[in-house]
Steps between C-alpha positions, in 0.01 A plus 500: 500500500670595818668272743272613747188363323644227403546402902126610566386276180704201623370536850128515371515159366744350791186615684197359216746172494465466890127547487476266275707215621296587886175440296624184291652385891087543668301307165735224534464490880166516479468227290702242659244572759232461307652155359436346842110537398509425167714489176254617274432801748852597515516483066170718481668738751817523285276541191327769716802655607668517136188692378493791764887553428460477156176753509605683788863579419631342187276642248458884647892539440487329178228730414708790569814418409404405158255819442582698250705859599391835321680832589359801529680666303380295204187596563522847521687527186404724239562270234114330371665216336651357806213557746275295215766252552457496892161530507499181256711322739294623780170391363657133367574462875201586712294333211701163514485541854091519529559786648267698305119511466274523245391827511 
């Protein structure tokens, strides 16, 4: 890799870290405000709050980062025994996945 991605890479999650610790910064806020009304309302919002991160932001990169990577050129190879091979792994995925209907 060059240096110069290497900068752009390390400024890209400077930036995600920022957004992150601005976003951890308002739930808490808003919850020491909500603790004036009521403890329980301030745990259900932090309950609340976990969720939407989790589902919102969390799991979409975990979903891609851990998705599995096939080249093209793998798949335009001439060789039948490894496009079988792809095509297994291909079909194992989407299937464990539920990605795929019945029909």
């Amino acid at each position: 890799m060059k240096k110069k991605n290497i900068f752009w890479i390390m400024i890209g999650i400077g930036v995600v870290i920022i957004i992150l610790l601005m976003l951890l910064s308002s739930i808490l806020s808003v919850g020491e405000r909500l603790n004036k009304i009521s403890k329980y309302l301030e745990y259900g919002f932090y309950v609340l709050s976990f969720l939407l991160v989790y589902i919102l932001i969390i799991n979409p990169l975990r979903i891609i980062l851990f998705a599995p990577t096939f080249s093209v050129a793998t798949i335009l190879d001439q060789d039948t025994k490894l496009k079988k091979k792809t095509y297994k792994k291909v079909t194992k995925n989407i299937i464990r996945n539920g990605n795929l209907s019945e029909e």
